[in-house]
C-alpha positions as CSV (number, residue, x, y, z in Angstrom):
1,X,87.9,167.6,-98.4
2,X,91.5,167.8,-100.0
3,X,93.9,170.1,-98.5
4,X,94.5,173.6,-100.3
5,X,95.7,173.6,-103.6
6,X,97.3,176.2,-105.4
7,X,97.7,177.3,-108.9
8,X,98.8,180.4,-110.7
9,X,96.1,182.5,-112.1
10,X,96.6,185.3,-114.8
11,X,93.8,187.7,-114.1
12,X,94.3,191.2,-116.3
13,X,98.1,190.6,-117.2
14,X,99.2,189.7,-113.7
15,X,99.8,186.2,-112.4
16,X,98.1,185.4,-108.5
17,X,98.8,182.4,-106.4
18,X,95.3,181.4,-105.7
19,X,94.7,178.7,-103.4
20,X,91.5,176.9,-105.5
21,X,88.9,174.0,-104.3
22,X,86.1,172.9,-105.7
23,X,87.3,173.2,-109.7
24,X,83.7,173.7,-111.9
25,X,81.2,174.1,-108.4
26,X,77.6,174.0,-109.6
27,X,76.8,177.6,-107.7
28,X,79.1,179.6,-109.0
29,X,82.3,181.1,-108.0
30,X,83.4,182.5,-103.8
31,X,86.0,184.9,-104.0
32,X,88.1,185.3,-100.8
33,X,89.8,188.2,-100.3
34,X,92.2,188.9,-97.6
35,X,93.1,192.1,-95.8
36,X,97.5,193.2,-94.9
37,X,99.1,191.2,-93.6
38,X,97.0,188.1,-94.2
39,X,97.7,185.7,-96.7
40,X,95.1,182.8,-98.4
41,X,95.9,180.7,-96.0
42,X,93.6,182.6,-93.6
43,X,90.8,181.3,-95.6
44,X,91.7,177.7,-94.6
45,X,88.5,176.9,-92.3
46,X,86.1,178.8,-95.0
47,X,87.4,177.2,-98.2
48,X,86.0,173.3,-97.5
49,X,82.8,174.9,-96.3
50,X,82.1,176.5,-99.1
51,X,83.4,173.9,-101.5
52,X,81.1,171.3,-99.6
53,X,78.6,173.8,-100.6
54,X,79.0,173.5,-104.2
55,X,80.8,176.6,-104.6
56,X,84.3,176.9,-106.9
57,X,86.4,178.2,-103.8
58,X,89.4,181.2,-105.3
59,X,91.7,182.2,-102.4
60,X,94.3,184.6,-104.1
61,X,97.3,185.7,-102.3
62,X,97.8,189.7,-103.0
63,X,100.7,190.8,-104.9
64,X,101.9,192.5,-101.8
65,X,101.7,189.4,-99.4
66,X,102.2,186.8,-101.5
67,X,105.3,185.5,-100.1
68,X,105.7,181.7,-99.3
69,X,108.0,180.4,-97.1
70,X,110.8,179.6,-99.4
71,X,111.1,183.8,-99.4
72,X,111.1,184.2,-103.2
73,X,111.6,187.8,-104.4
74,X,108.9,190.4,-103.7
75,X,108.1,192.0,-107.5
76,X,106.1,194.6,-106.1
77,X,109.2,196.0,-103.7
78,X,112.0,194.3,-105.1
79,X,112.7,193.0,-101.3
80,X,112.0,189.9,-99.4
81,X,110.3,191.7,-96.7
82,X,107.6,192.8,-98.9
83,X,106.0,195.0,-96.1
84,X,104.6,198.4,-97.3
85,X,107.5,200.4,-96.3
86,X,110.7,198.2,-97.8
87,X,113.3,200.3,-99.5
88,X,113.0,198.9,-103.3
């Protein structure tokens, strides 16, 4: 199975970082979800599984978590720490 891939995704106005496998699967979408302070990643085991099972595989970082390790800007907190409690 390829290794996770990730594209932007608008969804309601707002643009995710979903990690995606599985483009088109023939049984319909998975949705993983993650819980704080997780990110997609997490989902790294489960993804090929359920791509291998025909699925089209959607990862999406949260707003909240979503930062990579090039640090990029937190939207939601204007910080780079983007925990819960950062002073914006």
């Amino acid at each position: 199975m390829d290794p996770l891939v990730y594209e932007t995704k608008t969804v309601n106005g707002v643009d995710l970082e979903v990690a995606v496998a599985n483009p088109g699967g023939e049984r319909g979408l998975a949705l993983l979800v993650h819980g704080f302070p997780e990110l997609a990643f997490s989902w790294r085991f489960q993804i090929p599984m359920l791509a291998e099972m025909g699925y089209e595989v959607w990862a999406p970082n949260t707003r909240l978590c979503a930062v990579r390790a090039n640090r990029r800007r937190c939207p939601t907190t204007r910080s780079t720490s983007c925990s819960p409690t950062s002073p914006g």
